[in-house]
C-alpha positions in Angstrom: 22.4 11.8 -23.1 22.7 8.2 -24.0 20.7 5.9 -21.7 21.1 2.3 -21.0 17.8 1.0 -21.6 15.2 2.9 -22.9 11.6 1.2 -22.8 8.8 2.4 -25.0 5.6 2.1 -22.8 4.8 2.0 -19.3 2.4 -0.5 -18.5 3.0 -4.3 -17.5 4.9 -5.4 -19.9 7.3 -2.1 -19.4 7.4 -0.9 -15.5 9.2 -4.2 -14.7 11.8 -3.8 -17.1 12.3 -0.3 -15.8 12.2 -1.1 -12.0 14.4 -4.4 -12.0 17.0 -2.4 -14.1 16.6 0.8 -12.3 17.3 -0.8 -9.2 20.3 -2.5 -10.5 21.9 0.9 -11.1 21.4 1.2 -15.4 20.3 4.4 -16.1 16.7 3.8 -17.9 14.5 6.0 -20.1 10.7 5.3 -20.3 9.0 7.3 -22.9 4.7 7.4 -22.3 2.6 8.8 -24.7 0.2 9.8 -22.3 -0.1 12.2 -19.1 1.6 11.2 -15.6 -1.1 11.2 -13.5 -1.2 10.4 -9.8 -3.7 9.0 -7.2 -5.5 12.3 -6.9 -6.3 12.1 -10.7 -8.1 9.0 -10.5 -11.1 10.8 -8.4 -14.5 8.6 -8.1 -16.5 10.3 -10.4 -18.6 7.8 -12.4 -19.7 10.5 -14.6 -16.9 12.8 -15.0 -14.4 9.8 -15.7 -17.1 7.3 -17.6 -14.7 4.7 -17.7 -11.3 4.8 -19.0 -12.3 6.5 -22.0 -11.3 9.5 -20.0 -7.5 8.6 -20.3 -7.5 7.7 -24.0 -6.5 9.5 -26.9 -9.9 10.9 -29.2 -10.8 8.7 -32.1 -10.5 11.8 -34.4 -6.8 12.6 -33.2 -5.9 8.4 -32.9 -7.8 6.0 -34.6 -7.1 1.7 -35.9 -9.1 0.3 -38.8 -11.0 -2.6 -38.0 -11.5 -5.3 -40.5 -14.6 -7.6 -40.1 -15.8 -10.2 -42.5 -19.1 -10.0 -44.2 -21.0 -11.7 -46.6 -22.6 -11.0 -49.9 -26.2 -11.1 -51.6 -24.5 -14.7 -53.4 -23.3 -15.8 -50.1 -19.4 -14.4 -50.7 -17.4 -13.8 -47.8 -15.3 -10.7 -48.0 -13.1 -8.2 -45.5 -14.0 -4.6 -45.1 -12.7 -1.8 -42.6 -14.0 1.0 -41.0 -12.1 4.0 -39.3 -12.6 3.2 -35.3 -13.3 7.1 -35.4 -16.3 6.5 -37.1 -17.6 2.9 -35.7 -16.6 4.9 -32.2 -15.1 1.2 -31.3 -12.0 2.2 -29.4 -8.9 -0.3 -28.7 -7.1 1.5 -26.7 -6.8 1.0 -22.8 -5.3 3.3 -21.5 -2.7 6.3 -22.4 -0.9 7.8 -19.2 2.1 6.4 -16.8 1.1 2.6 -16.0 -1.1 2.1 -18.9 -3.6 -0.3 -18.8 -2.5 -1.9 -15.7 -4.1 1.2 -14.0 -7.6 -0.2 -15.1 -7.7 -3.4 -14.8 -9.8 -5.3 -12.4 -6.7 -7.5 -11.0 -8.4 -10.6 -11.8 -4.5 -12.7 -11.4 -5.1 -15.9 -12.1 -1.6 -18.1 -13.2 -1.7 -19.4 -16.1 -1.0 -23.5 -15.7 1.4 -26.1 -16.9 -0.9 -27.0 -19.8 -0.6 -23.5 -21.6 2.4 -23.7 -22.5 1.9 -27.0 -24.2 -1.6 -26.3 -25.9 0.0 -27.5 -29.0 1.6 -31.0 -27.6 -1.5 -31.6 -25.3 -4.3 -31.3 -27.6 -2.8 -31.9 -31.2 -3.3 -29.4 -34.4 -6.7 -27.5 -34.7 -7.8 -27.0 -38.9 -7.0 -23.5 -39.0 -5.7 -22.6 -36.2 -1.9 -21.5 -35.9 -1.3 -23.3 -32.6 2.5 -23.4 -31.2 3.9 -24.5 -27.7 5.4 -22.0 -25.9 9.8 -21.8 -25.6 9.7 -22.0 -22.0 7.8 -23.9 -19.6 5.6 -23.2 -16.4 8.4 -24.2 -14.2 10.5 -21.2 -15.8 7.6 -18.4 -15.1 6.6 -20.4 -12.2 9.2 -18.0 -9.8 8.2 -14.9 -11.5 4.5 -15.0 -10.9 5.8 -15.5 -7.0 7.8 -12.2 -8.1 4.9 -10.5 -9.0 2.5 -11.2 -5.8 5.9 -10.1 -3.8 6.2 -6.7 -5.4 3.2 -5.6 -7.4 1.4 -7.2 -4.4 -1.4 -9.7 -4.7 -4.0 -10.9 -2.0 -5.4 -14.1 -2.4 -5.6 -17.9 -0.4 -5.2 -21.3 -2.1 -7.7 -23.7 -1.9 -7.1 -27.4 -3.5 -9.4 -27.5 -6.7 -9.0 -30.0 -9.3 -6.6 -27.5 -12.0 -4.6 -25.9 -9.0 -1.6 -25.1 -10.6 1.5 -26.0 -8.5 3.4 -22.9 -6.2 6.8 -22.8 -4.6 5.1 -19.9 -2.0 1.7 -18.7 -0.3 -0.1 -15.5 -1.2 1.8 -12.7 0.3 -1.2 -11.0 1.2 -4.2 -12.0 2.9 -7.4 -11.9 0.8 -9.6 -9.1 0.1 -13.1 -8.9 2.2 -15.6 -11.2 0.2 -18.9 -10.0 -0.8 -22.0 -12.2 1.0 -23.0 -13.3 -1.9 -19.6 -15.4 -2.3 -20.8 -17.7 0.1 -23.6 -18.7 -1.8 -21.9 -19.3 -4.5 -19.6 -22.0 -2.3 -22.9 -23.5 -1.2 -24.2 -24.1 -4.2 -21.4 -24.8 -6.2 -20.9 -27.6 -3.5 -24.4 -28.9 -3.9 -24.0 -29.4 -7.8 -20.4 -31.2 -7.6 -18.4 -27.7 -8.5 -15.6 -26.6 -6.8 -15.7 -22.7 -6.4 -12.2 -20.9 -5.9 -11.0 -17.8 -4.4 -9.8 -15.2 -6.8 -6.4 -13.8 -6.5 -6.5 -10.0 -7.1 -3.3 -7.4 -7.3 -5.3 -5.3 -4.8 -3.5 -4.8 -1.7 -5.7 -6.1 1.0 -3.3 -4.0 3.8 -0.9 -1.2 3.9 2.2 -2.3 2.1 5.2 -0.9 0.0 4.1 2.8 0.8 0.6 1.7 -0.8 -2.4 2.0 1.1 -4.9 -1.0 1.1 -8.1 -1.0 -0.7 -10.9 1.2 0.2 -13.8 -1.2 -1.6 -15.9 1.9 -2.9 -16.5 -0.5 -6.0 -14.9 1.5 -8.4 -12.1 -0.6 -9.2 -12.3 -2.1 -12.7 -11.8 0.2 -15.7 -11.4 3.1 -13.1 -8.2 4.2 -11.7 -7.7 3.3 -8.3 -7.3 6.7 -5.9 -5.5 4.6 -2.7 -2.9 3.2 -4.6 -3.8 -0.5 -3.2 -4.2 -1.5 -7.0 -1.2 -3.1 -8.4 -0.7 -1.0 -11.1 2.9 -0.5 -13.0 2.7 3.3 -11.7 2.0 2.3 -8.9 4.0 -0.6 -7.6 6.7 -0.2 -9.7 7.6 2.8 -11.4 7.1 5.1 -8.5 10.1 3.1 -6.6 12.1 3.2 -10.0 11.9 7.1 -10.2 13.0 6.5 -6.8 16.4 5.1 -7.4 17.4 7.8 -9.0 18.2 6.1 -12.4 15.1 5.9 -14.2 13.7 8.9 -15.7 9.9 8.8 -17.1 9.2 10.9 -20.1 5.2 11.6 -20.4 3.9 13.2 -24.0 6.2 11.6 -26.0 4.3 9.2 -29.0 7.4 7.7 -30.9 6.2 6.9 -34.4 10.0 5.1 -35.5 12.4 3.4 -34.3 15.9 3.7 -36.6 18.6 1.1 -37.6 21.9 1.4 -38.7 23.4 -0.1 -41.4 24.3 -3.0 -39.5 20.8 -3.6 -38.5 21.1 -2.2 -35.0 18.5 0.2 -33.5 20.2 3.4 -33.9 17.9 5.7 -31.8 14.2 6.6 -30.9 12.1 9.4 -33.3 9.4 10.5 -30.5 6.4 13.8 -30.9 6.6 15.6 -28.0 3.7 17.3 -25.7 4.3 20.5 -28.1 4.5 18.1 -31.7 7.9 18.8 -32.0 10.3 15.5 -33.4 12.5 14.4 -30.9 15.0 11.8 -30.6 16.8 9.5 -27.8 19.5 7.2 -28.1 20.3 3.9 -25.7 22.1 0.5 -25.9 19.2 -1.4 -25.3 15.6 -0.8 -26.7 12.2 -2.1 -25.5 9.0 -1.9 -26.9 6.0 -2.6 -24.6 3.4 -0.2 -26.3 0.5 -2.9 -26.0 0.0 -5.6 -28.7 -1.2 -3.6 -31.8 0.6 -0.7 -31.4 3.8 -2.6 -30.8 3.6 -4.5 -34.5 2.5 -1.1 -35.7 5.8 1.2 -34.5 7.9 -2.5 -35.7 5.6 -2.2 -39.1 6.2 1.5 -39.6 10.2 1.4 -38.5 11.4 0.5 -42.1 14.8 0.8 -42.4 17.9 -0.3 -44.9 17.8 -3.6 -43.5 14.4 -4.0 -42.9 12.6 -2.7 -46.2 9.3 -4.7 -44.6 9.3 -3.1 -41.0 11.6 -3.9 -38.3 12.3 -7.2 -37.1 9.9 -8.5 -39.6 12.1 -9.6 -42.6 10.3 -13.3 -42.3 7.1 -11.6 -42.5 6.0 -12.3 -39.1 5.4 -9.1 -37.0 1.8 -8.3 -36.6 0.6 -12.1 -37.7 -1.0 -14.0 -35.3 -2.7 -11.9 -32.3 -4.9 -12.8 -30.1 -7.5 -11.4 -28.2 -9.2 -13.3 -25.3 -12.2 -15.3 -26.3 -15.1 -16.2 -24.3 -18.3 -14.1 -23.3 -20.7 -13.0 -20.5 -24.1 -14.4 -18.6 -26.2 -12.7 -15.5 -29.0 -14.1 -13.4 -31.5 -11.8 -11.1 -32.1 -12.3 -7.2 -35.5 -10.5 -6.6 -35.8 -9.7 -2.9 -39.1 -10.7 -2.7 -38.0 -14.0 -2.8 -35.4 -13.6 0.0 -35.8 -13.4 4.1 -34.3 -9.9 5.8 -31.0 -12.0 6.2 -30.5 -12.9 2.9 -31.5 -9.1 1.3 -29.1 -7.5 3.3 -26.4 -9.7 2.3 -27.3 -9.5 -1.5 -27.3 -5.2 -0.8 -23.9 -5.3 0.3 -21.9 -2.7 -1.6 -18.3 -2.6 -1.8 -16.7 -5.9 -1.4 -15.5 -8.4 -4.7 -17.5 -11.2 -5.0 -13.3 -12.9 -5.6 -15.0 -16.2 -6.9 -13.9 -18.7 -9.8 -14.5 -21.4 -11.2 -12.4 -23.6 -13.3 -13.3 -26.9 -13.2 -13.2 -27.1 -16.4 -9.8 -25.8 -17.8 -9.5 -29.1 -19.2 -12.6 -30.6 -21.1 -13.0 -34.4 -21.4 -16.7 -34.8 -21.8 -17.7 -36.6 -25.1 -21.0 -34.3 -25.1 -18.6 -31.7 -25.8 -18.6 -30.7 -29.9 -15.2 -29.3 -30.4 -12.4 -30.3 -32.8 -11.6 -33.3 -30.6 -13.8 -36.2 -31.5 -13.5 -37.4 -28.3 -14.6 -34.0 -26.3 -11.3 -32.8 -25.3 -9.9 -29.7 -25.2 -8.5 -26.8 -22.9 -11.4 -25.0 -21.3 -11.0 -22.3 -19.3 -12.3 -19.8 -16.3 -15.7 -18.3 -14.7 -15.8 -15.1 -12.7 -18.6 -13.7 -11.0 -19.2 -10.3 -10.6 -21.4 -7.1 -9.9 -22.0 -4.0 -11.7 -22.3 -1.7 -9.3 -21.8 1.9 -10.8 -25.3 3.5 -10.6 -25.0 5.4 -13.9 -24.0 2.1 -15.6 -27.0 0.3 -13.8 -29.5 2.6 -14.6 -28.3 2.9 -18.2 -31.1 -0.1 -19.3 -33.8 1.7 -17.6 -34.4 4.4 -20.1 -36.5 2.2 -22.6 -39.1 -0.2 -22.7 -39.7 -3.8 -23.7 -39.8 -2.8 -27.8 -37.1 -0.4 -28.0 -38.7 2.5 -27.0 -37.7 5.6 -24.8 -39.6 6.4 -21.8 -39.6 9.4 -20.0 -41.8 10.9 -17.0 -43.4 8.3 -14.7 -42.6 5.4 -16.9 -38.5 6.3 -16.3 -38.8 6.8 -12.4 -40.8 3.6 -12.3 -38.3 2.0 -14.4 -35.4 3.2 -12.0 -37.2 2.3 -8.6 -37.7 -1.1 -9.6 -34.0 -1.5 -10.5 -32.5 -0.1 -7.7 -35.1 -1.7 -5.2 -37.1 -4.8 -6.2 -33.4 -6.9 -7.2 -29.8 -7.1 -8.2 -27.9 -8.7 -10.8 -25.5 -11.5 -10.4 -23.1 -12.0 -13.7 -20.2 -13.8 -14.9 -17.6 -13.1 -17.3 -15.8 -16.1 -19.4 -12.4 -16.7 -20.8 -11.0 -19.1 -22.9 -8.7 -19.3 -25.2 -8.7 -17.1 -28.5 -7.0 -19.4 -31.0 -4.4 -17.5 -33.1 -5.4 -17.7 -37.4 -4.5 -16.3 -40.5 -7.6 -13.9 -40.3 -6.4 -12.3 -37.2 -3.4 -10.0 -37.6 -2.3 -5.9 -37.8 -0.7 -4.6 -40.7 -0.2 -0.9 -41.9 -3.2 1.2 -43.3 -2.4 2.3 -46.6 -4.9 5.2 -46.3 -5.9 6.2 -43.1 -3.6 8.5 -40.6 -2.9 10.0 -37.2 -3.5 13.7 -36.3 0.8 13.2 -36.9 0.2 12.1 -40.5 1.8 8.3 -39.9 0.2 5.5 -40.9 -2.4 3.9 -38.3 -2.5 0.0 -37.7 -5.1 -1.9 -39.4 -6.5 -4.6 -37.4 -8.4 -7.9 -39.2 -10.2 -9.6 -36.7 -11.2 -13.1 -37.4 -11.6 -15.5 -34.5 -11.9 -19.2 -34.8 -15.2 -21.6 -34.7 -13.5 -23.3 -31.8 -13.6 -20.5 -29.5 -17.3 -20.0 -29.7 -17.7 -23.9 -28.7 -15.7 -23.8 -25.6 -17.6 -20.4 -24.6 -21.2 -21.8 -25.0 -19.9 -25.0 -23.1 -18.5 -22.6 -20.0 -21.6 -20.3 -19.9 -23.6 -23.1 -20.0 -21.8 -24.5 -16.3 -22.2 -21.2 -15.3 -25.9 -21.0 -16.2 -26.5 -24.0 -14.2 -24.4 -22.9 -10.7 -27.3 -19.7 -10.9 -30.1 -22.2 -11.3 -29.0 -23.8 -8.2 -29.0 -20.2 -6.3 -32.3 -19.5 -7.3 -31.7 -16.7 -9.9 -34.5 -15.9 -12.4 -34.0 -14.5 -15.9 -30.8 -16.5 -16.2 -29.3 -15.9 -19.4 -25.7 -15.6 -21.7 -23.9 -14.5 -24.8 -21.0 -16.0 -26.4 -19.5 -14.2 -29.2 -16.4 -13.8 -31.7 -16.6 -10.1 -30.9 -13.2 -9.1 -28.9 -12.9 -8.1 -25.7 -11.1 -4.5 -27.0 -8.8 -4.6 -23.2 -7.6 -8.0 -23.6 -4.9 -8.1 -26.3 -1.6 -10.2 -27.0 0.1 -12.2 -29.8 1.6 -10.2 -33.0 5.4 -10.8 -32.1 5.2 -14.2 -31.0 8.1 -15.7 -29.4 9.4 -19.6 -30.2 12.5 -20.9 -31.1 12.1 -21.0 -34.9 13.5 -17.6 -36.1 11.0 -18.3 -39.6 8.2 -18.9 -37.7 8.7 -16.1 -34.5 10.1 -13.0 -34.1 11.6 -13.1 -30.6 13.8 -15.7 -29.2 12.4 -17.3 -25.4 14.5 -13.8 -24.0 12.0 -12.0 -26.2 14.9 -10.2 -27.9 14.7 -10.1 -31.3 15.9 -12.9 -33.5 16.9 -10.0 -36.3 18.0 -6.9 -34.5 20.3 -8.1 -31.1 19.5 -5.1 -29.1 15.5 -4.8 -29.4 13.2 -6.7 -27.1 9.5 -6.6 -26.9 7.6 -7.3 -23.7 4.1 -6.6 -23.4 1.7 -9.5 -24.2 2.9 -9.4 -28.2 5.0 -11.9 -27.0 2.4 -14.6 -26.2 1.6 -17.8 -28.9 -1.7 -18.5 -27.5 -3.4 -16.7 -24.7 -4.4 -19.1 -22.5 -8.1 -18.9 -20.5 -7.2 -15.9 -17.8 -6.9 -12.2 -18.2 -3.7 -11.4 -19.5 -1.8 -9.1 -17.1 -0.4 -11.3 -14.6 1.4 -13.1 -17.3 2.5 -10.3 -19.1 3.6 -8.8 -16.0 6.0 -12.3 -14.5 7.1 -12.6 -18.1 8.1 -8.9 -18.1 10.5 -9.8 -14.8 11.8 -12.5 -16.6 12.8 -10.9 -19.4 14.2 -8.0 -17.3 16.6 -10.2 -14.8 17.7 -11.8 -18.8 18.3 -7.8 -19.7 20.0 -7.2 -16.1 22.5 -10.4 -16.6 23.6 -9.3 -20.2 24.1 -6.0 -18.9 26.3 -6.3 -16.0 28.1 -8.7 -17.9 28.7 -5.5 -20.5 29.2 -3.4 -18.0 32.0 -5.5 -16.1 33.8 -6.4 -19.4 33.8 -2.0 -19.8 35.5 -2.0 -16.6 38.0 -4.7 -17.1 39.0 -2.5 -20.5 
């Protein structure tokens, strides 16, 4: 059978493209490399599904190479790489129906009007490959209000000084907040800081055949077991299947993508559940497989035209990626040092905290040492946040103050006194990660899959610049705790990626030398290939990716829609 649309991936960047065509009667393909699971899989088990390690591929079976710089005895820089099957550092996020979407923590914060213009607002950064986004906020702006609609997103605005303008309200009300978000407002208004409530794609009621969320506290990197989480399985695919016209195909790892001699994709090459090759054909091809494994498949689809990798006869595909820069911080609230009110609110379990700062998306502070002489440059976002998975919590308590392991009365001691004596408040920060020549995926000449193909190689260099607007953000953050009253306040900033947060590597722009999609995110070499998952993005911006990737995958689906009813009526007309 020869499908319409067949979409490589199932994740954001994929279950739009199959829902908004599904629904507008193309029959659509979606091929997953991982399992189909449902609700019931995604049990609360912190121990039997540590994290969504549980839903990824072994190291062993499916590995990257990770390139880091280093430095020699004469003070030489040079790369080197190590198998991710032997460093045990894994970069994948997820491998079943939905993807990664089914483990994030919903954090959906817009991106604003000065993202896509990082280049125009703040000049050229010495080595950083900066580039204004094709399209503007105004042209997502409708598909981010698409997203809250159907993937369902809770939230309230409140006026803060970077409020990013809306044509429409939350559709849902907001999650319950945890106690402690009020003292966060209190102090954040005593130090001149304007705290902000955190949209999440949690459903806060029953919607779309959903239930609303249950707040056991398992929600980020755990699949969620109500379906309130606004995953692509969830919210989208499930009504695609639905329609009749989509069909989702679990097991099925496609390792090339063929051309014809014209340079058009020709058909999928796919191992299925048994190892056996498999192929599918389809008019219209997406690749959402998440940002390095998207440059890889392009990489490793050579063809007669493309004797480089598909798509990639400028070179580009794989250059540029991004990860999202930034780092973490915590302060401790001993209950000793509270009333009976105040410790019962701080033992709360269950609710988010749902509270943001970003008063400082934009810097303009001459204390500030970036690349801007005069302290400018785009900031970004503070969450706050609990760990409150026991196993994780107690994880710290099994050694002593040099290093050591305790055991016996030393390790219950150690556990009482974390679980009753105080709780730890932290924050995570992002800003942008600024796209360089030291930051890209490329083919391993040496290293393979269980299959025998090729894995990617991944060089990860991150920019100085990063780093500075990091410390500058943990440092605000540092100071709101101070003002609560938190002891043993501290943070780290580092170049180390976040391994979830991904994007960049098929860039988009207007400059066919310089991109490799058009602002459709089709191809500017091969006319029916598009690529949708966060490969698409120039620069990152200073918010979890998701949300974005998600209202950019709509858009680029009601693009694919157009051009194929257009096709379709011109058939009829014949």
């Amino acid at each position: 059978m020869k499908y319409d649309i067949c979409v490589i991936g199932s994740g954001a960047g994929a279950s739009p493209v199959a829902y908004t065509l599904a629904k507008a009667g193309a029959k659509v393909l979606v091929l997953e490399k991982g399992p189909w699971l449902t609700e019931k899989e995604f049990y609360k088990d912190e121990l039997a599904i540590s994290l969504r390690d549980a839903y990824n591929p072994k190291l062993t079976d499916e590995q990257h190479v990770i390139e880091e710089e280093y430095e020699d005895n004469d003070g030489n820089s040079f790369w080197q790489g190590e198998p991710t099957s032997e460093s045990g550092w894994s970069f994948w996020s997820g491998t079943v129906v939905g993807g990664s979407s089914n483990f994030m923590s919903g954090y959906f914060h817009r991106l604003k009007p000065v993202d896509f213009r990082l280049k125009s607002e703040f000049g050229e950064i010495e080595g950083a490959n900066i580039e204004d986004w094709p399209i503007t906020y105004d042209e997502m702006e409708p598909y981010y209000a698409q997203v809250e609609r159907e993937v369902g997103v809770s939230g309230r605005i409140v006026e803060h000084p970077y409020q990013e303008p809306r044509s429409t309200d939350f559709p849902y009300p907001p999650l319950v907040d945890h106690s402690v978000a009020k003292w966060i407002d209190k102090s954040a208004q005593a130090i001149g800081y304007h705290s902000m409530p955190v949209p999440r794609a949690i459903l806060s009621k029953p919607a779309m055949g959903r239930q609303s969320c249950e707040y056991s506290g398992y929600c980020s990197s755990y699949g969620c077991s109500s379906g309130a989480k606004g995953s692509g399985r969830a919210a989208l695919l499930n009504h695609a299947v639905a329609s009749g016209n989509c069909e989702i195909r679990p097991h099925a790892k496609v390792f090339k993508i063929e051309t014809d001699s014209q340079g058009e994709i020709s058909g999928v090459l796919y191992y299925d559940k048994h190892d056996a090759v498999q192929k599918v054909t389809a008019n219209t091809y997406v690749v959402a497989c998440q940002a390095i494994e998207s440059s890889r498949l392009l990489l490793a689809s050579k063809g007669e035209k493309f004797p480089n990798g598909l798509a990639n006869n400028n070179g580009q595909v794989g250059r540029n990626l991004i990860f999202s820069a930034g780092g973490t911080g915590s302060g401790d609230f001993f209950y000793k040092d509270l009333n009976a009110q105040q410790q019962s609110e701080l033992k709360q379990v269950g609710p988010f905290i749902n509270r943001a700062l970003q008063d400082w998306y934009q810097i303009d502070d001459k204390n500030f040492k970036g690349a801007n002489k005069e302290g400018k440059a785009k900031g970004g976002t503070i969450d706050f946040l609990f760990h409150q998975n026991p196993i994780a919590r107690s994880f710290g308590t099994q050694w002593d103050n040099d290093d050591n392991l305790v055991w016996g009365e030393q390790l219950k001691q150690n556990l009482f006194e974390e679980f009753t004596t105080y709780k730890t408040l932290r924050f995570e920060v992002f800003n942008d990660w600024l796209p360089t020549d030291d930051c890209f995926v490329k083919l391993d000449d040496e290293v393979t899959d269980k299959w025998g193909d090729p894995v990617a190689k991944v060089r990860i260099g991150a920019h100085g610049h990063d780093l500075q607007v990091g410390e500058y953000l943990a440092e605000k953050a540092e100071k709101l705790l101070t003002a609560m009253g938190a002891k043993n306040i501290s943070s780290s900033v580092s170049s180390y990626p976040p391994t979830n947060l991904m994007a960049g590597g098929c860039r988009f722009g207007n400059n066919p030398k310089t991109s490799v999609l058009n602002k459709y995110c089709q191809a500017h070499e091969v006319k029916n290939l598009y690529v949708t998952d966060g490969s698409f993005m120039p620069t990152g911006g200073s918010v979890p990716y998701t949300f974005t990737i998600y209202a950019n995958a709509f858009r680029v689906a009601e693009h694919i829609k157009q051009e194929w009813l257009h096709k379709a009526k011109l058939f009829e007309v014949s």
